[in-house]
PAPASE-560178 format. One line per 2 residues: number of its first residue (from 1); their letters; for each residue x, y, z of N, C-alpha, C, O. Coordinates in pm, whole numbers, plus 50000, padded with zeros to 5 digits. Atoms other than C-alpha are relative to their C-alpha. Layout:
BEGIN
NUM	a	X Y Z X Y Z X Y Z X Y Z; ...;
This chain:
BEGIN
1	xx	49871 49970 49944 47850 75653 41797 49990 50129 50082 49939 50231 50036; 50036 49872 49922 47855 75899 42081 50166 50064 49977 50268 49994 49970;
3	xx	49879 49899 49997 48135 76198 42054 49967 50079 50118 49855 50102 50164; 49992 49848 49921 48227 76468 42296 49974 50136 49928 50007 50147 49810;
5	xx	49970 49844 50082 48184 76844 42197 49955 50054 50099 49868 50026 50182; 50016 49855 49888 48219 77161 42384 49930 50075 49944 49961 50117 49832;
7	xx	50107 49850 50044 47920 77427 42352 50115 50109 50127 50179 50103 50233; 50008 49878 49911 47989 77744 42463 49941 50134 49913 49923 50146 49791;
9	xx	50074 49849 50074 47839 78099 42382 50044 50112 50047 50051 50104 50170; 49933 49912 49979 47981 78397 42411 49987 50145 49872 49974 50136 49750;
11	xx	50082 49897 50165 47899 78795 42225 49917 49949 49888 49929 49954 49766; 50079 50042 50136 47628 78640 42075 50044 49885 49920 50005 49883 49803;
13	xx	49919 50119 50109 47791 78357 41907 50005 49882 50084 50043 49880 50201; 50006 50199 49959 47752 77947 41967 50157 49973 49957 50221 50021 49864;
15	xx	49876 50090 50087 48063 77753 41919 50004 49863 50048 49972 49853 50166; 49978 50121 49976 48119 77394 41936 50134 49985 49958 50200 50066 49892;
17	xx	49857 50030 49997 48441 77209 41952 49924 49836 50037 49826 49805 50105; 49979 50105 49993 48519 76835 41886 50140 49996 49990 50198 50085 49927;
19	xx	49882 50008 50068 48867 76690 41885 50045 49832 50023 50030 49786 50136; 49957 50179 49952 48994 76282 41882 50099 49957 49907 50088 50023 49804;
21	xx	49915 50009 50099 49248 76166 41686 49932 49893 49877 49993 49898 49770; 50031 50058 50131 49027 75905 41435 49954 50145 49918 49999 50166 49805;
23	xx	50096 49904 50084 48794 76242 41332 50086 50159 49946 50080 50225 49842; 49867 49910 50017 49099 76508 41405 49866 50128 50067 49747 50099 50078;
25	xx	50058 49857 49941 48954 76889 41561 49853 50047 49881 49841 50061 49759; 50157 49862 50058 48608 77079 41441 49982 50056 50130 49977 50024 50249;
27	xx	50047 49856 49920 48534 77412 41547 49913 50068 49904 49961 50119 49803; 50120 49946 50072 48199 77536 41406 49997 50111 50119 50040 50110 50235;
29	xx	50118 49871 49919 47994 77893 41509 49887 50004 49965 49856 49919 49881; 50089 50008 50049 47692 77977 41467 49872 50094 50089 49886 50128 50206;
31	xx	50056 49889 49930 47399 78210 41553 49919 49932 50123 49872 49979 50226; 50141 50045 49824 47181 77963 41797 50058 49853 50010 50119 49797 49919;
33	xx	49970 50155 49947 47242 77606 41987 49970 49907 49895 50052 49817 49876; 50081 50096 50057 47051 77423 41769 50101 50022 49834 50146 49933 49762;
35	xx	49930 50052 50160 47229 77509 41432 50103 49992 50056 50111 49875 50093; 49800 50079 49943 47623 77477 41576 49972 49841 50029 50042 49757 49974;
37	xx	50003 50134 49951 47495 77149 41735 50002 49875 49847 50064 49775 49815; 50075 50081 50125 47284 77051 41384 50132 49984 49889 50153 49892 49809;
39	xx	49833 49985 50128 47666 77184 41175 50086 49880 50090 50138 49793 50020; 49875 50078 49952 47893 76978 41424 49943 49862 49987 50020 49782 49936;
41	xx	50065 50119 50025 47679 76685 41413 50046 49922 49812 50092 49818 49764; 50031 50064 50185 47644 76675 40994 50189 50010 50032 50232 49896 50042;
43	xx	49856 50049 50060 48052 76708 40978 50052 49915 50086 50158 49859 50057; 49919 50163 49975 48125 76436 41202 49926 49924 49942 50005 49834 49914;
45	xx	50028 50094 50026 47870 76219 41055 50083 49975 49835 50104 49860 49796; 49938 49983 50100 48054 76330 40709 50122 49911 50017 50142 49806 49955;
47	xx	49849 50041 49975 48413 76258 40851 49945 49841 50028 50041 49764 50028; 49970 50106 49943 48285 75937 40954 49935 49931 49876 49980 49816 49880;
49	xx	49994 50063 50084 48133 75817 40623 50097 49999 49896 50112 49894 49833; 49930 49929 50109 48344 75950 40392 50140 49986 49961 50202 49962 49857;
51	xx	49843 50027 49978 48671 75940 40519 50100 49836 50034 50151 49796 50138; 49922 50120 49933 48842 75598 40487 50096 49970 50138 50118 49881 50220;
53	xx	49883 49950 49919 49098 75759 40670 49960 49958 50128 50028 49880 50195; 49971 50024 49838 48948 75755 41011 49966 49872 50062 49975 49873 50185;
55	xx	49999 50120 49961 48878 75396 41058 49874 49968 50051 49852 49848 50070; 50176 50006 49967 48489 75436 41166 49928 49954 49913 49933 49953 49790;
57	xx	50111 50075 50097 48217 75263 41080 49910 50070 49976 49925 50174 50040; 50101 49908 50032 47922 75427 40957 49901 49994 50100 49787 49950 50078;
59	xx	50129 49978 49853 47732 75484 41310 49923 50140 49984 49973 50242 49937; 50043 49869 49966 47519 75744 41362 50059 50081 50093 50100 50023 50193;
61	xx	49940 49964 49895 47656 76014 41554 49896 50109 50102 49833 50211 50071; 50053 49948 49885 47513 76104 41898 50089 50084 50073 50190 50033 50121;
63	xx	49896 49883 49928 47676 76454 42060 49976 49962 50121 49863 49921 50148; 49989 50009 49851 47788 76414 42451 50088 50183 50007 50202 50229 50000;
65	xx	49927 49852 49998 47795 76800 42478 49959 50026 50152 49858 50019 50222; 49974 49925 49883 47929 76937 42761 50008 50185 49975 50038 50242 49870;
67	xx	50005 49827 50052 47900 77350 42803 50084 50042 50076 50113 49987 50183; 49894 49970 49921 48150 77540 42908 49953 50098 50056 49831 50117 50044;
69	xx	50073 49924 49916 48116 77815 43133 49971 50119 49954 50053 50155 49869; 50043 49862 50106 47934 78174 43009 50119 50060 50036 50181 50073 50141;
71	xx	49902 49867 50032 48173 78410 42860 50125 49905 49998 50216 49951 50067; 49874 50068 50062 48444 78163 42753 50031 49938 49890 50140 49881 49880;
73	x	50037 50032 50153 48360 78071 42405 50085 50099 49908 50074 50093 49785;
């Protein structure tokens, strides 16, 4: 299952952003690309087993990260 999420970085700090209405908003930080990506990844694949609630099937989830522009994070 591919998702959207926004990177951006800013003072040192990663942040990602997801938001859709089956999974609902995440906003992780984190000190480097690779762990924010590796945290936003594990809690949507969470929300999406876990949660009856959001109506997903158990796909793997593939990030479609877009970055936003430096110094707006």
């Amino acid at each position: 299952m591919k998702l959207p999420c926004t990177l951006s970085h800013a003072d040192g700090h990663w942040r990602a952003r997801h938001a859709s209405p089956t999974l609902g908003t995440v906003e992780l930080s984190g000190s480097t690309r690779e762990q924010v990506l590796t945290r936003m990844r594990e809690e949507l694949q969470y929300r999406i087993e876990l949660c009856p609630c959001s109506g997903v099937s158990g796909d793997t989830v593939v990030l479609q990260v877009s970055e936003a522009p430096a110094g707006t994070g």
